[in-house]
C-alpha positions as YAML, in Angstrom:
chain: A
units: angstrom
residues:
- id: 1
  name: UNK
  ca: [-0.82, 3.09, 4.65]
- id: 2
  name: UNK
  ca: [-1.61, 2.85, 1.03]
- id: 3
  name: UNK
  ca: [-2.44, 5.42, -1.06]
- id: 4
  name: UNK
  ca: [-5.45, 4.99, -3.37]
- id: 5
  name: UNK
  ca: [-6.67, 6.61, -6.33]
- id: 6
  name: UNK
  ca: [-10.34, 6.52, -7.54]
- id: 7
  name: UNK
  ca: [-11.54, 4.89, -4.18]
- id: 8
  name: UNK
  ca: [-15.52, 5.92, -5.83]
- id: 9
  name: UNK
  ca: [-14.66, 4.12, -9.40]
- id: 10
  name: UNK
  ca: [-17.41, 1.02, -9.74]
- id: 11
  name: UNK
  ca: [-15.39, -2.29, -9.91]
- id: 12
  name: UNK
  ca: [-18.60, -4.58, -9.79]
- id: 13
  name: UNK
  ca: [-21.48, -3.21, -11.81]
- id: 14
  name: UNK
  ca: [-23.54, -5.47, -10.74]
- id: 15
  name: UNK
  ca: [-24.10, -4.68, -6.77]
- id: 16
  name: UNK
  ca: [-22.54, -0.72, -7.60]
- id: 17
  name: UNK
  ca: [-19.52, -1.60, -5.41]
- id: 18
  name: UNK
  ca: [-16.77, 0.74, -5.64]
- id: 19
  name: UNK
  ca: [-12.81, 0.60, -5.06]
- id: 20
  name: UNK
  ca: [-12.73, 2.24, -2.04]
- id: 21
  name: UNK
  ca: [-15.39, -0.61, -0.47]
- id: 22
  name: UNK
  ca: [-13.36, -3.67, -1.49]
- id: 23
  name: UNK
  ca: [-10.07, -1.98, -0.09]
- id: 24
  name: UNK
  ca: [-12.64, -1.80, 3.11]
- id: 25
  name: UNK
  ca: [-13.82, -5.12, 3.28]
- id: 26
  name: UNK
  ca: [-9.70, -6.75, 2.50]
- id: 27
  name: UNK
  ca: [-8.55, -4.32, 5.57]
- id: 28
  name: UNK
  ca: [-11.46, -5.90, 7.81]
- id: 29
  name: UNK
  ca: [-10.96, -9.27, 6.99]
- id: 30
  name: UNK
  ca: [-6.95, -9.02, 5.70]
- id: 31
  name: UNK
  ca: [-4.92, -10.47, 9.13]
- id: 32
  name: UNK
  ca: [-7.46, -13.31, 9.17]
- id: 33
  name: UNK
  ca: [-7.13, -14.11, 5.83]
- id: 34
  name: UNK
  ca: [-2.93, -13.72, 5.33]
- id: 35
  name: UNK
  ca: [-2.77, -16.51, 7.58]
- id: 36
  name: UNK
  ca: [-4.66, -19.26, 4.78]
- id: 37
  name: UNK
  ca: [-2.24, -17.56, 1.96]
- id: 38
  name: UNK
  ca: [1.03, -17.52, 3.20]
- id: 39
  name: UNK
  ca: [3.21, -20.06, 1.87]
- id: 40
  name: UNK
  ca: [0.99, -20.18, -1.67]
- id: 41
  name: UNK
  ca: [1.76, -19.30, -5.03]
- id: 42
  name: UNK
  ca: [-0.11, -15.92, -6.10]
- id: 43
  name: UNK
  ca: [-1.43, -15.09, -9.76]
- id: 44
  name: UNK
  ca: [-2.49, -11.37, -9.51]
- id: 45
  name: UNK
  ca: [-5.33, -11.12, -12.46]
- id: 46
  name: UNK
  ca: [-5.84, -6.96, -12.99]
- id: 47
  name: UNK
  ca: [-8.86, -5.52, -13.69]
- id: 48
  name: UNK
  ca: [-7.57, -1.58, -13.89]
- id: 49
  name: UNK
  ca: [-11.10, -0.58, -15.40]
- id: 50
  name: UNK
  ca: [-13.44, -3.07, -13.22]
- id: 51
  name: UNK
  ca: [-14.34, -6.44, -13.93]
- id: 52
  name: UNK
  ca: [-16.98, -5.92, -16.93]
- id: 53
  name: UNK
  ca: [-13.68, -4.57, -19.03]
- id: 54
  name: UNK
  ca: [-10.87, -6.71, -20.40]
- id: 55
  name: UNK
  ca: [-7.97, -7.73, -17.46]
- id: 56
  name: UNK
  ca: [-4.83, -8.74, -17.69]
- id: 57
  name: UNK
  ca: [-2.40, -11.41, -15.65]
- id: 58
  name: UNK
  ca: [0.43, -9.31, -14.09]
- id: 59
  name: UNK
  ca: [3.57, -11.40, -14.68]
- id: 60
  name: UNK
  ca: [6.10, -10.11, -12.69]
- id: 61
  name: UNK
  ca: [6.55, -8.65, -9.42]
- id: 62
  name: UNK
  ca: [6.85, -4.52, -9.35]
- id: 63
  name: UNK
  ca: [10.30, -3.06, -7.76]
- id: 64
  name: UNK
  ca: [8.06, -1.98, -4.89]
- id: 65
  name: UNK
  ca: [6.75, -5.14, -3.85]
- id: 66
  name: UNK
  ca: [8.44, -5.90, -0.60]
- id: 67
  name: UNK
  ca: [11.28, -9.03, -0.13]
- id: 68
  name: UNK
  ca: [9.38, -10.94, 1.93]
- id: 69
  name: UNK
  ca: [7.01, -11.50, -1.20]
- id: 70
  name: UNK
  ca: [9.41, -14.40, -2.97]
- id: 71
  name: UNK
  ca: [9.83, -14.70, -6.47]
- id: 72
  name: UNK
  ca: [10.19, -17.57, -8.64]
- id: 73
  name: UNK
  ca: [11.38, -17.44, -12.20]
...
């Protein structure tokens, strides 16, 4: 389990969906989905404040990402 902060923060202005609904809808749909991604590269674009504010491209992977995520330099 994950622990999440601000699960009733507005990420898309646009519909008025929150945090806590698009952690919902990638735990419905997650197992089904894992099995197209594994094997792919993965670009994580951040959007801390929702999508209307600036983003950034997370680089690197965190300490606590777990090993089986690999890593190439």
């Amino acid at each position: 389990m994950v622990e999440v902060s601000s699960a009733d923060r507005v990420v898309y202005p646009d519909s008025g969906t929150t945090k806590g609904q698009v952690i919902a809808h990638y735990s419905a749909v997650g197992e089904r989905m894992l099995r197209h991604l594994a094997d792919r590269p993965l670009t994580l674009q951040r959007f801390p404040r929702g999508v209307s504010a600036k983003g950034f491209m997370q680089k690197n992977a965190a300490d606590y990402f777990p090993d089986y995520i690999g890593r190439h330099e």
